[in-house]
Structure formats: structure tokens, C-alpha cells
N, C-alpha and C positions, 0 to 999 in steps of 0.2 A: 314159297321163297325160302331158301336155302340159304345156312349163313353160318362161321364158326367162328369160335376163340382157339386160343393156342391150344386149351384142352378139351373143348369138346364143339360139338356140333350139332346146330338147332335148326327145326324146319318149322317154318309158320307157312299157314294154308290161308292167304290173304286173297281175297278175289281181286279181279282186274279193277275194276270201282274204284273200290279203296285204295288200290295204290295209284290210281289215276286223281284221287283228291287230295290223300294225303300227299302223296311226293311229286306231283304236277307233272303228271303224263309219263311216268316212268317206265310203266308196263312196257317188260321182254325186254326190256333195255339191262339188265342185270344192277343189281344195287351194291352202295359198298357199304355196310354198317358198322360204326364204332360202338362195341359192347361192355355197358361201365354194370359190372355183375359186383352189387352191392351184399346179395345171400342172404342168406339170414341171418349172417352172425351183424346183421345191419337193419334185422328189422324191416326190411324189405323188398321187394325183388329186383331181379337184374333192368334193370333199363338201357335201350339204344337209341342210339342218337344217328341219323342220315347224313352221309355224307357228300355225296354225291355221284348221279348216273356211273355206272363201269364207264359204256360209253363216251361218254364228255369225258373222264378222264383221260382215255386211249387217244383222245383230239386233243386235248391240254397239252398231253405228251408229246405229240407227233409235231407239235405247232413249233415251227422255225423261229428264234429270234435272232436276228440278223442288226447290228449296229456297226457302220461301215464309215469310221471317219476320216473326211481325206481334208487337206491341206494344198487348197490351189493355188497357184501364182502365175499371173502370165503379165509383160510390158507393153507399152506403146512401141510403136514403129520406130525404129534403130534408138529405142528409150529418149524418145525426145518430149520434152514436157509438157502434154497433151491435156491433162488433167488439171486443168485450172478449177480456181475455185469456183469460177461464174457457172463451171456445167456439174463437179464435183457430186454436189448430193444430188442429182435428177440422172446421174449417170450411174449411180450407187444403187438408187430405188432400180433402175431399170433391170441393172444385174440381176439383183436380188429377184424381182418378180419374176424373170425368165428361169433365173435356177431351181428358183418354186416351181414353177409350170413343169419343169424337167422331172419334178420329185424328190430335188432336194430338201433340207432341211436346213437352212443360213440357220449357224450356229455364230457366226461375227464377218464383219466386213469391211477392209477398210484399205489405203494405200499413202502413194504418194503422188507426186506428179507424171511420175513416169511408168507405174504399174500399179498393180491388183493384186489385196489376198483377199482369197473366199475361202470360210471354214463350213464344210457343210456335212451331214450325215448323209449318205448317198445310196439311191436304189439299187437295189441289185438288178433293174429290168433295162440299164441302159450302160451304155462305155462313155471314157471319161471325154473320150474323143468326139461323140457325137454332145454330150452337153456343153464341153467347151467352145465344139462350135458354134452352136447354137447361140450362147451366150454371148461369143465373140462378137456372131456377126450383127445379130441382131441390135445387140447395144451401140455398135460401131454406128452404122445404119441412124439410130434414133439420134447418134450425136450429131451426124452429119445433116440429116431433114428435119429434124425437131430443133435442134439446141442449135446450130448453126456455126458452131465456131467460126475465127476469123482462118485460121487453115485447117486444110482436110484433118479427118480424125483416121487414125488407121493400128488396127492392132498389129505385133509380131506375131507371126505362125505358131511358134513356139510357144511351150509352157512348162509349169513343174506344178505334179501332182505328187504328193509325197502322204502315204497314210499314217495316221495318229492318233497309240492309243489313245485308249477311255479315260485314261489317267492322266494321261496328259493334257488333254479338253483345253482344262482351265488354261493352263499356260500359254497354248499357243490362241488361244481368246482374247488371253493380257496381251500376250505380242503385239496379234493384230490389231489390238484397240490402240497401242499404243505406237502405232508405225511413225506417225512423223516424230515424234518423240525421240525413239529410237535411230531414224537416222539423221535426225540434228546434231545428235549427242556421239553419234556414232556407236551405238551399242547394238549394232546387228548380230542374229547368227545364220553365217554365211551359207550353210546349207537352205536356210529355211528364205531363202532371198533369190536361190536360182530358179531359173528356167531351162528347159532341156538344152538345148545350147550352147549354153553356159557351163553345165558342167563337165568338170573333166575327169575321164575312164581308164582307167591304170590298162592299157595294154600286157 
């Protein structure tokens, strides 16, 4: 095994064994050692410390970290107040479970009577298109044969997906925890309330 410092350069003749005991199964894997060279003027000799596999490093490296946070909103059917409180949380759980299944990650969740935000961290193995529909429909479905309302439950086609930094999280977490709040009081922010639709495109 071969190894150096900035000034020089050392070869230890370690059999396979030993570095299969000591460093658990390292052999041919290449090593990376930090060398704390105490000399003599310390009384003692240099000692190293293992750091770990080359290999596993060059996969440490390579490994993708991916944090993808979107900001969903989609309404009820021409926004008419669908969202009562009798179906409210069992229509919340529902979302929620299906946007798991999808591979998200419900970061907050919450509305009014007439739509939905979902905050979630999002896979990159799927479009927003195929989880909104999923979510749409399925939850639609569960309000209409499960929960029963007194009229049909029906989502808009439409929606707004809008992405947000890491920095931001928190905030738009507050927001949404704090939706009926906000629009009692009237403190919306009007971007963060559309659906495609809705918004308008400077020609």
C-alpha cells in the first residue's frame, strides 16, 4: 500500500488479511490516509488515521442531491364552495396519502372552501401533471363514494404549480397554515393564490 504527504512518500507492505480486518474489506479498493507525522522532535513516530475507501468516496461524489420544492394550488369547480367542513380533514388526509404514494414529500397542507395548497418536495421520476392528476382525481372520487356530499364534488382542470426556494420553505408553510386566516383578513399574495387560468401573460 502506497501513500504520501506533501513531502514525501511511504509504502507499507500490508497483506490482504490485515487490511481486510483492520479496514473491513478494503483490499484493492485503494485507501485514503490522513498522516499526523509527530518525528521526533515529538518523541514519537508519525501515525495515520483511515479515512475512508477511495472508492466510496468516488460514490459519495457522484451521488446526486436533488431537493425540488413546488408550491401547488388547484380550486373546486367554477370555485364554488365544495369544501365544507363535514368532508374538510378526511379530504386533506386523502390528498395527502395519494401525494405520498406519488413520492412526494407533504411539507404543509391546507385551504379554503373553494381550493387547495400543497407544499411538497417532489420526485424527479414523475410530472407535475401526471401527480396532479392523480391526486385530483382520486380524491374527487373518494369525496363523491366515500364522504357523500349533498352535491357532486368536482375539481377545475386547472392549476398553479409555482417552485420555492429552500429559503423560502418556511414562509410559504406559514402562509399555508395560515390560509383561512389570510383570506378573512384579506392578506393574500396574489401570485401565490393563482391557478393557470387565472393568470395573466403580457403578450
Amino acid at each position: 500500500m502506497e501513500f504520501s504527504t506533501p513531502s514525501k512518500r511511504f509504502n507499507l507492505a500490508l497483506p490482504g488479511a490485515l487490511l481486510n480486518e483492520v479496514f473491513g474489506g478494503c483490499e484493492g479498493e485503494g485507501l485514503a490516509i490522513d498522516i499526523a507525522p509527530c518525528g521526533r522532535s515529538a518523541g514519537r513516530p508519525p501515525s495515520w488515521t483511515l479515512l475512508r475507501p477511495l472508492r466510496h468516496m468516488e460514490d459519495t461524489m457522484r451521488r446526486n442531491k436533488l431537493a425540488l420544492f413546488l408550491h401547488l394550488v388547484w380550486a373546486t369547480w367554477d370555485r364554488l364552495p365544495l369544501i365544507t367542513p363535514d368532508i374538510e380533514r378526511r379530504l386533506y388526509r386523502n390528498i395527502e396519502s395519494e401525494a405520498q404514494k406519488q413520492g412526494c414529500t407533504v411539507l404543509a397542507l391546507n385551504g379554503t372552501e373553494d381550493h387547495v395548497h400543497l407544499l411538497v418536495i417532489f420526485p424527479t421520476t414523475i410530472t407535475i401533471a401526471d401527480v396532479l392528476k392523480h391526486v385530483k382525481g382520486v380524491s374527487s372520487r373518494f369525496v363523491n363514494e366515500t364522504l357523500r356530499p349533498p352535491a357532486q364534488f368536482k375539481w377545475q382542470g386547472s392549476y398553479g404549480a409555482f417552485t420555492v426556494s429552500r429559503w423560502d420553505v418556511a414562509r410559504i408553510k406559514e402562509y399555508i397554515k395560515r390560509q383561512k386566516e389570510h383570506h378573512r383578513g384579506g392578506e393574500l399574495v396574489p401570485e401565490l393564490e393563482e391557478t393557470f387560468e387565472e393568470i395573466n401573460i403580457d403578450e
